[in-house]
N, C-alpha and C positions, 0 to 999 in steps of 0.2 A: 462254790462251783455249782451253775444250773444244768440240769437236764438237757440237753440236744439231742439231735436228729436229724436224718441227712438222705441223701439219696443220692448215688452212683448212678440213678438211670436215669435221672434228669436234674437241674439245677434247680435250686429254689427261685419259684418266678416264675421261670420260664414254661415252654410248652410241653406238656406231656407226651412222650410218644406212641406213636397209634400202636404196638404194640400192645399198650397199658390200657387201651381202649375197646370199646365195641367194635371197632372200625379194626379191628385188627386180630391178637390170636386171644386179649383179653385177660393178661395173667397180671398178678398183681406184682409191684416193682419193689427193688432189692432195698431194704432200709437199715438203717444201719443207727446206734443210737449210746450216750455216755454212760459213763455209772451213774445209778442214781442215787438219791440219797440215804442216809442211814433210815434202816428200817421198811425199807421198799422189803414187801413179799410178793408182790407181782405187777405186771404192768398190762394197763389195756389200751385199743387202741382205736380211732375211729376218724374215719376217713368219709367225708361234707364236701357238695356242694352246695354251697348257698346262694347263688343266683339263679339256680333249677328253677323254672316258672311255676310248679307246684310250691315253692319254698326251698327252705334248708334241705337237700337230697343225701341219703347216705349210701354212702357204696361198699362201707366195711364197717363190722362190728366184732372186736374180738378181746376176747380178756383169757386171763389167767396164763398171762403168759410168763413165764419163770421167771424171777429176781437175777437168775444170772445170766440171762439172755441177752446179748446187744445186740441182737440182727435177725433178720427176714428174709430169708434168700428171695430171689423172683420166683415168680408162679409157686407161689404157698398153693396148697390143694383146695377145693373148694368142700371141704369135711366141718363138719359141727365140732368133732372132736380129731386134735392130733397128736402126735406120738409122744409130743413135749407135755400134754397135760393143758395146752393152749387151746380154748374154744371158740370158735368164730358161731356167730349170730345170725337173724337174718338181717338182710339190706332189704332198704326200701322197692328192689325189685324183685322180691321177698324170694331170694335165695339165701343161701350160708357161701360165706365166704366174702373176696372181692368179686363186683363187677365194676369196672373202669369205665371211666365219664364218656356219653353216649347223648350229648345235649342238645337238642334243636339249631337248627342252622342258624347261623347271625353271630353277635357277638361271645368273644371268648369268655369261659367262665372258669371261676377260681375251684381250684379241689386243695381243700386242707388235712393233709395227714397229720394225726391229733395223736402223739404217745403221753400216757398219763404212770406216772409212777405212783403205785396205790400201799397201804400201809397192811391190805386184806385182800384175801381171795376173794373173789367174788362167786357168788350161788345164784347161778340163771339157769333156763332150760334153755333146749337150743334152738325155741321157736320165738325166742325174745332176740329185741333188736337194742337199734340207738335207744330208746325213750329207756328202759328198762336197766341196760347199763348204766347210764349218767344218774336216774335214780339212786343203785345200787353201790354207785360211785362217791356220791355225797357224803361230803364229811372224811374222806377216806384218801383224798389227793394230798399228793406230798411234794409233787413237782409235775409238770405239765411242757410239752414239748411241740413244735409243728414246723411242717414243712410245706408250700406250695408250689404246685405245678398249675396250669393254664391249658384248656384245650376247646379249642373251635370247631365246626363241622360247616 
């Protein structure tokens, strides 16, 4: 049995809605995710676009979210620390939290939300982002999940 992951507020593939975007009220979308495997202590998670014209862009960086957790409601708070013991990171537009895909006019670009089921807690401060989790993440995945949406301006 592998790890999944899902989303109620948009289909995988399809287009994300402005909501979930700059273009809209900007809150991050409801995810929903299996059991993971023996030995998961926490899950983290990390939400790319990789057609951003700087490169690979991150819009979410978050770990330590508890083993018995399967879901996300919408509009997680944009807090370094929450009430679950879950930490979010900075994203590339060097906040904590989500910010939803915000990409130059022209062609649509992919966003991949990335849950990783991890075998350890992870030890970050809250001014580290993507590069520093997947670091910290190494060696320590036990199952790996994604889901995409698409969105154009």
């Amino acid at each position: 049995m592998s790890l999944t992951i899902s989303s109620p507020s948009f289909t995988n593939g399809d287009a994300i809605p402005k909501k979930f975007t700059c273009d809209g009220p900007d809150v991050s979308p409801q995810l929903t995710w299996t059991d993971p495997p023996a030995g998961t202590k926490t899950f983290a998670l990390l939400a790319d676009d990789p057609d951003a014209p700087a490169g690979n862009w991150n819009h979410w960086a978050m770990w330590n979210l508890p083993a018995n957790v399967r879901s996300l409601p919408e509009g997680v708070k944009k807090n370094t620390h929450l009430p679950d013991g879950s930490e979010q990171g900075m994203n590339d537009f060097h906040k904590p939290g989500y910010n939803g895909p915000c990409p130059p006019a022209g062609k649509p670009h992919r966003y991949f939300f990335k849950l990783f089921a991890l075998d350890t807690k992870v030890s970050l401060n809250s001014e580290a982002g993507k590069p520093e989790l997947e670091a910290a993440m190494k060696g320590h995945i036990l199952a790996k999940a994604e889901w995409m949406g698409t969105y154009k301006r």
